[in-house]
N, C-alpha and C positions, 0 to 999 in steps of 0.2 A: 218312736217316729210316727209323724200322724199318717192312719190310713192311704188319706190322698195322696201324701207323695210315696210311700212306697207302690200303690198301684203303677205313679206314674213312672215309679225308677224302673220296676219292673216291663212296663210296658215300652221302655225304648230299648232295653237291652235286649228283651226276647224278641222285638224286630230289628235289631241290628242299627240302631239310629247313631250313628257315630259321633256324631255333636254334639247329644243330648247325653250319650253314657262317658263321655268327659269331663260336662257340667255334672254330673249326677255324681261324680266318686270325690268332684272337688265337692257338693255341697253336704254329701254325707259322710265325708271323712271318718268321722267317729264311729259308724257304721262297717265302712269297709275295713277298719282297720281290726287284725287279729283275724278275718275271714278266711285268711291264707289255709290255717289249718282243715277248716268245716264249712267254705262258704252254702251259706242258707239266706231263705228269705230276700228282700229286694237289694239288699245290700251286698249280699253273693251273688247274684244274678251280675250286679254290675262288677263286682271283682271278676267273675269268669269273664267277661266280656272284655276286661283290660286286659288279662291273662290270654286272650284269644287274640287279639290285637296288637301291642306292644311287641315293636321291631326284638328288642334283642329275644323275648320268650321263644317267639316262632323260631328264628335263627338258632338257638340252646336247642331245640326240640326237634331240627334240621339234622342239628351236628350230631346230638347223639344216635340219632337213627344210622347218622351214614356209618358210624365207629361199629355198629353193630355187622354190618357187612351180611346184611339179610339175602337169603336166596329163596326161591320161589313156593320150595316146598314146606320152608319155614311154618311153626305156629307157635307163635310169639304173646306173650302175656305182659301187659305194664300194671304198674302199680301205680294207682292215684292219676288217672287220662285225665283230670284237670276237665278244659271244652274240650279236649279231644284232639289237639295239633298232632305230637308224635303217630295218634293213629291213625289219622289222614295221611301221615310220612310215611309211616309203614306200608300204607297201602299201597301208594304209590309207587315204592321203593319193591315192591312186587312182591312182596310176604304173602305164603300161603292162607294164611288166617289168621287174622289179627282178635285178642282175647285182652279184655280189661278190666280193670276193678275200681269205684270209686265210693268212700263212703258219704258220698254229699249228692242228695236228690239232684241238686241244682245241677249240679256240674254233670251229672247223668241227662238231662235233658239238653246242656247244651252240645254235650260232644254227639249225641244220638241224632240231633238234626243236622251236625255239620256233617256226620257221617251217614246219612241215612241210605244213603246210592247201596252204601258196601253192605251197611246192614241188610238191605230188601234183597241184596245179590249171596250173603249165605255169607259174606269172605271176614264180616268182623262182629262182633259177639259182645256187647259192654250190659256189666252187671253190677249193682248199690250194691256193696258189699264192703269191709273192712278186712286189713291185711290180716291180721291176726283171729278173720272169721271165714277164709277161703272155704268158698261150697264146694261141694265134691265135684261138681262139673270142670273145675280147676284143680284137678287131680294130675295132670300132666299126660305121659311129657311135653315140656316145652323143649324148643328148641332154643328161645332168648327169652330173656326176661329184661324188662327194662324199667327204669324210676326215675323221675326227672324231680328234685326239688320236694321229696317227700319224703325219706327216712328219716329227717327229724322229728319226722310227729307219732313216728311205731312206736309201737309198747315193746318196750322187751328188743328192740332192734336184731342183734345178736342169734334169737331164737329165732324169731322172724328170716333170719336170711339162713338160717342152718334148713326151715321147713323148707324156704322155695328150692334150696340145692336140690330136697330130696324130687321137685319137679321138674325138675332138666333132665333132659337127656342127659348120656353120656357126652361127656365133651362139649354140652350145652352151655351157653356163656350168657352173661348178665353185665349190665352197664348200669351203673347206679351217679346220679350226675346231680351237684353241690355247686350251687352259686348263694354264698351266706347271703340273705338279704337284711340281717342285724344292722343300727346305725353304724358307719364307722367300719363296716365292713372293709377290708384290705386285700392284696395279692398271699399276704402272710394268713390271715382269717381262714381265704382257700385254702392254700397249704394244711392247717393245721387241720381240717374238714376233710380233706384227702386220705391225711395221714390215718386219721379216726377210723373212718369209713374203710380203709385198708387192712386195718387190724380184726376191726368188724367182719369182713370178707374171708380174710386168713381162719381165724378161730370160729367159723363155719363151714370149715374144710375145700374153698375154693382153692383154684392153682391159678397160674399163669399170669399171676396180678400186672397188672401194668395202670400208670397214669396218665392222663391225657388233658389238656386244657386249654380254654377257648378264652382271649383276650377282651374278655368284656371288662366292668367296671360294677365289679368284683369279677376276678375272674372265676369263669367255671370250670371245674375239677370234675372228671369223669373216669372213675374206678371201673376198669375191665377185668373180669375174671374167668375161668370156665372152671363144669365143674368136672372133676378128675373125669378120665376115661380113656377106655383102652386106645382109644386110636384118636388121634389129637391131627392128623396130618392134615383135615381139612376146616381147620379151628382159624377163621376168618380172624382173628385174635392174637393170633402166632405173626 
């Protein structure tokens, strides 16, 4: 891509230019595509920027927060904040402190300025980091864990959700949330991504599984689990 237009991709999406990061995903298509996983450079800059804007994402990033049934004293960790939606929901939704992990520069700088209020006020925490390289500062406990649209890109998935159990509290629950974006994607596709991710959650010792799903086009599939613990009576989850 020449210089000039990525300065310029980049230069409307970091001011927020809404006309011009719609033109810009239609003219560098080839760019943005596959960015899902790692967006970088001007071409992720404007994926986060669709990612940030596009009605049904916000709305997916709504609902999982509300499933999570957050209370005040809450400290909550997501995998992959993406620009940062879910932890602007969290905040809001009144979580004690909100903690996140993303391995994409880009996407670190967009969620850190959408969130910058929370961050200067101490209540939310976001750090370039990879799931399968959690820093010790993400030693736990948590109280939720949450993932919107990213366990298909973990290594080792399976390991990965056996480590974060050992981060929850007792009775600590996690919501991990599947909307296949593959061509041809179906209500069966979810299904079958449900199922996965369910098995995934079991044979890492979580309980209380339950499924949940949001009528989009593919729907989205939202795996609830907690992880064991003596006293389960006040498991928002139940």
């Amino acid at each position: 891509m020449p210089r000039a237009v990525q300065r310029a991709a980049t230069a409307a999406v970091e001011y927020g230019v809404g006309r011009a990061g719609i033109a810009l995903v239609r003219a560098l298509d080839r760019d943005v595509i596959g960015q899902a996983h790692h967006p970088r450079g001007a071409a992720g800059s404007v994926n986060g920027w669709v990612f940030a804007h596009r009605p049904s994402n916000r709305q997916r990033n709504r609902w999982v927060v509300s499933l999570l049934g957050v209370r005040p004293a809450d400290q909550v960790l997501e995998i992959g904040f993406g620009p940062g939606i879910a932890v602007a929901e969290l905040g809001r939704a009144g979580a004690g402190h909100v903690y996140g992990i993303d391995h994409s520069g880009v996407m670190l700088r967009q969620a850190s300025r959408r969130n910058a209020a929370a961050i200067r006020a101490g209540r939310v925490t976001l750090i370039n980091a990879s799931v399968d390289q959690l820093p010790a500062a993400l030693d736990g406990p948590f109280d939720a864990i949450l993932t919107v649209n990213s366990l298909a890109f973990w290594p080792d998935p399976a390991e990965r959700l056996a480590e974060l159990r050992q981060r929850l509290a007792p009775g600590g629950r996690i919501a991990i949330a599947s909307q296949p974006r593959c061509h041809g994607a179906t209500a069966g596709t979810s299904r079958s991504a449900a199922r996965e991710i369910e098995d995934l959650l079991r044979s890492a010792g979580f309980t209380q599984l339950r499924t949940e799903t949001l009528p989009l086009s593919p729907p989205v599939a939202c795996l609830l689990a907690a992880s064991p613990g003596p006293d389960s009576s006040h498991n928002p989850l139940l």
